[in-house]
N, C-alpha and C positions, 0 to 999 in steps of 0.2 A: 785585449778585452775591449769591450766597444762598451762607451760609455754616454745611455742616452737618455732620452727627456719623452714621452708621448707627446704627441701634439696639443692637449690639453693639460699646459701644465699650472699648478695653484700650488702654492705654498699651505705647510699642515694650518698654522695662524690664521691665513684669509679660509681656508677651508670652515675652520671652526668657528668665525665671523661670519659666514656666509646663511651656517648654519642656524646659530644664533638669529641671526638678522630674520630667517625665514621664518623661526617660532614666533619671534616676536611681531612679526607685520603679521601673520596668520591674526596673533592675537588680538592684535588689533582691528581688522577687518572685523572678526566674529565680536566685538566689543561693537563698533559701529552699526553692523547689520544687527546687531539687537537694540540697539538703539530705535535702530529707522522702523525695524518693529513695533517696536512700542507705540511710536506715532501713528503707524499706520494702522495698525491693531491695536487700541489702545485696551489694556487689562482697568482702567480706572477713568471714573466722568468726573467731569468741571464740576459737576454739583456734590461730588462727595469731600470730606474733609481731609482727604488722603492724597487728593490728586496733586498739591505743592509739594509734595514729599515723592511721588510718581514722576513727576514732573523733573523733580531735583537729578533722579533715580537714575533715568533716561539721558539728561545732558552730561551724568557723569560719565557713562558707559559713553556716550560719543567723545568725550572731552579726554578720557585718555585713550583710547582709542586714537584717535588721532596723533595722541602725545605717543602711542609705542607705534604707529607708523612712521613718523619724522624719526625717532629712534631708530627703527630698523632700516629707513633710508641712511641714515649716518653711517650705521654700522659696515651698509652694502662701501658706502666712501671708501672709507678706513681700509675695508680688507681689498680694496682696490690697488691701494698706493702700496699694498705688499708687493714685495720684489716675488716675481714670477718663479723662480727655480727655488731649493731649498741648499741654501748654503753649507750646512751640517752634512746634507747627503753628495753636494758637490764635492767636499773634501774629502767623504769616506772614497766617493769615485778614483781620485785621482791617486789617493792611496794606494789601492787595487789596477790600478792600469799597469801597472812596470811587473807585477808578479802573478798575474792572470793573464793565457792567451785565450785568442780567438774565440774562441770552444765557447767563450763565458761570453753573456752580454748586462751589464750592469743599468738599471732602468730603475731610474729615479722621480721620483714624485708622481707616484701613479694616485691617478685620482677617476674611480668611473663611479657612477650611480651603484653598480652591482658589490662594488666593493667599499665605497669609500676612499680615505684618504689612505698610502701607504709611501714612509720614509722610502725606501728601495727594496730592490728586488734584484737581487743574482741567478742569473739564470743559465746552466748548464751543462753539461754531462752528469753530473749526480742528481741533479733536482732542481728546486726552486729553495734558494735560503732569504726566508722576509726579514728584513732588518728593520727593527725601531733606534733612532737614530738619539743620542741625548748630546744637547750642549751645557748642560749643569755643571756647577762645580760645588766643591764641598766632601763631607766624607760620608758615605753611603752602607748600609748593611742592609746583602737581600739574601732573606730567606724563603725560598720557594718561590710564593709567586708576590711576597710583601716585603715592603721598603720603609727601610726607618733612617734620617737622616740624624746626625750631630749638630746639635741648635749652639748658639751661640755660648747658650749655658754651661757644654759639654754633657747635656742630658743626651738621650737618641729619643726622638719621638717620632712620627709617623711621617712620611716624605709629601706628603698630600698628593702622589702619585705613582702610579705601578707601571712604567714602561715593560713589565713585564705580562699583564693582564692584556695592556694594549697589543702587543705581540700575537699574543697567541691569539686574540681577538681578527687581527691584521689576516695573523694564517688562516684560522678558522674560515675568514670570507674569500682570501684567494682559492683555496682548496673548494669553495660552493660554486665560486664562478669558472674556476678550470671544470668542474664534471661539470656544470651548463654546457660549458663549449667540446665535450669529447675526451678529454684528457682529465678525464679525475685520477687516474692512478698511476700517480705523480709522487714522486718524494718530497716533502714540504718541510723545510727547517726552519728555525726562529735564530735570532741575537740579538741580545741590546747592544748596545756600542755606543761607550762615551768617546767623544771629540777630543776634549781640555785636556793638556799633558797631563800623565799622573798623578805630578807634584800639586795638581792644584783638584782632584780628584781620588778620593780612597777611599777604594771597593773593596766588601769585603763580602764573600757570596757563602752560603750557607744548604746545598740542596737548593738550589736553584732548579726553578722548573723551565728554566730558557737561558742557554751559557749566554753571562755578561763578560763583555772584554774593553780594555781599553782601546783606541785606533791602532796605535802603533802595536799591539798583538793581535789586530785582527787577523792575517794571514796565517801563525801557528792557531789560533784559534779555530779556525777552517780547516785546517790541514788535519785537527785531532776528530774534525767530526764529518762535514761536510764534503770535503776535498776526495776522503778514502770512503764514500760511498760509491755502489755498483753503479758504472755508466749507462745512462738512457740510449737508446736508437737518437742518432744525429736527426731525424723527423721528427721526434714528437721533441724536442729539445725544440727544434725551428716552430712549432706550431704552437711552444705553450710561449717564445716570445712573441709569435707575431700577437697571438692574442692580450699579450698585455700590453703591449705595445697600439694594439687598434683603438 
């Protein structure tokens, strides 16, 4: 199995800092440029009783402004000094090299405008399987496509997170950007996949709308679903990695 990286690669973290970073400078511009507005257009005159309070109106809208541009320069820092590859989808890789051949090419940290950010991608005679990748720990209950974690209390409350929404979300846009490129009819699978040993890790799945496995069961995991799907033409298998791969 060929285990690779696209030539644009960004970690999910800096991805999601990036993104951040962009609303927030956006917001700040459009805070400024109403500002300068103001000035330049002014909506109030020197001579009305209103205009210290216009006045005031105007420096605040430049004054943060300013404050969520330096902000979202920080942020651009920050998801800089992120380590470039995704550690989580490193290990599921090297997992999968000794009991997947050639056929398969496993492609990590896909990140394009058309899709987003996506953990990995297995690609190969049955299809495309998109993984969301978790390195969580603790003990977990998924019902369908919702996550309740065990609090400290021994309550279950809500996980503040649905690796499994993200999934099908994940699939959703490879499957838009494969029919962009010719190859919409495509097999397209999902899996979450926790990293953490077991023991520090319990899962308990309920009608699951996307199979959740641990690492060390990924491979019978595969085997029960994706593995024994009908094989693709060796072309259109080459043509759906070169494109995620480009």
């Amino acid at each position: 199995m060929q285990n690779i990286a696209p030539k644009r690669v960004i970690s999910r973290r800096a991805n999601q800092l990036y993104t951040i970073a962009f609303l927030i400078g956006s917001g700040g511009v459009f805070l400024i440029a109403l500002g300068v507005l103001m000035l330049l257009v002014p909506l109030d005159k020197p001579a009305f009783p209103s205009y210290p309070l216009y006045e005031l109106v105007r420096g605040v809208f430049v004054g943060i402004g300013i404050m969520l541009l330096i902000g979202a320069v920080v942020l651009v820092a920050r998801a800089a000094t992120f380590r470039k590859d995704n550690d989580l989808a490193m290990e599921t890789g090297r997992y999968l090299e000794p009991v997947l051949d050639n056929q398969f090419t496993y492609i990590r940290n896909i990140n394009k405008r058309q899709i987003g950010y996506v953990d990995a991608a297995l690609v190969g005679p049955p299809g495309v399987m998109v993984f969301r990748i978790v390195g969580n720990t603790g003990a977990y209950i998924n019902e369908g496509a919702n996550w309740l974690k065990r609090a400290s209390s021994g309550e279950w409350v809500p996980a503040g997170f649905s690796p499994t929404r993200e999934d099908i979300a994940d699939i959703r846009k490879v499957r838009e950007y494969l029919v962009k490129r010719g190859v919409g009819d495509v097999p397209i699978f999902g899996m979450v996949v926790f990293t953490p040993d077991p023991q520090r890790v319990g899962l308990t799945t309920r009608s699951p709308e996307i199979p959740v496995t641990h690492l060390i069961n990924l491979y019978p995991a595969l085997q029960n679903g994706y593995l024994s799907a009908p094989p693709l033409d060796a072309n259109q298998v080459a043509v759906i990695t070169r494109s995620l791969l480009s």
